[in-house]
C-alpha angles and dihedrals in degrees: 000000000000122000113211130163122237114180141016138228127242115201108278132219123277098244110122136070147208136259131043136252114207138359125205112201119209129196117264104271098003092121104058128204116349134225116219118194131214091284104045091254113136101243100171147028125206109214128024115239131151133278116209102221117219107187103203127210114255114281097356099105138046138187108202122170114218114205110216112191120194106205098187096043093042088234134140126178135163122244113215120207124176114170115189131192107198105180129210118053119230138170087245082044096049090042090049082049087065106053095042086055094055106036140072117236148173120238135205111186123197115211131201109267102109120212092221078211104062106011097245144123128226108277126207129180118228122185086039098161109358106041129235125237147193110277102172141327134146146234107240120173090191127235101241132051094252100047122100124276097197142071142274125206139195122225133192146184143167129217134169084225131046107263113291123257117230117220114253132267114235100189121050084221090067102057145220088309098050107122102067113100106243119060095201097055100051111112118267109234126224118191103188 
């Protein structure tokens, strides 16, 4: 297969910004087959299942992709991270610890560039075939008054593509999830 470029890129505004905002993690596998349109963008889910929302303090947490070549092997994958601080422990938080530390997800990030529209950020789903999970973190109660009682956690995940961008919402009724095509398929979310 031949790889050859084209288009370009002009410099582009300066309109966007960093962080996200929430995360709603999905049991491995929940989601079914997915259906990709023209422009890589996940349109569709094929099953509906239910995405555990963590909304995250401002600034405190951050998704990156690393993209690691191999030269000599002729590979490329992505390398998810997602590193989360939630702070304040508590007995549910510590319970709930336990399970993300043990399981596979899929994880569908929303960043914050607010559609003034919806409400919403972008949202991208990393871990989109083969899962991330918790690689490390800690449970840290702080020193001073003013440090976090909470935890922070390390994700990752490998693709062989960046995450996938989900298509946009255009209605706030419709959700975060808005964008993908069946309505009956989008994931259910649960808060607490």
């Amino acid at each position: 297969m031949a790889c050859l470029l084209a288009n370009g890129r002009a410099l582009e505004c300066r309109e966007s910004i960093g962080g996200i905002r929430n995360v709603y993690f999905v049991n491995h596998n929940d989601m079914g087959a997915y259906t990709i349109d023209a422009d890589g963008e996940l349109d569709d889910l094929g099953a509906t299942s239910s995405a555990y929302k963590y909304e995250l303090n401002p600034q405190g947490s951050d998704f990156d992709e690393a993209i690691t070549v191999s030269e000599e092997n002729g590979t490329v994958f992505y390398e998810q991270t997602i590193n989360l601080a939630l702070p304040n422990l508590s007995k549910d938080a510590l319970k709930n610890l336990k399970i993300l530390a043990q399981g596979r997800f899929q994880i569908f990030i929303e960043d914050n560039n607010i559609n003034e529209t919806t409400g919403f950020g972008d949202l991208y789903l990393a871990g989109a075939y083969n899962g991330v999970t918790v690689t490390g973190g800690n449970i840290g109660r702080g020193k001073a008054f003013g440090d976090m009682s909470g935890y922070n956690l390390a994700l990752v995940g490998r693709e062989q593509r960046a995450a996938l961008s989900v298509a946009p919402s255009s209605a706030v009724a419709d959700g975060v999830f808005g964008g993908l095509t069946t309505s009956g398929n989008r994931p259910s979310i649960v808060t607490s």
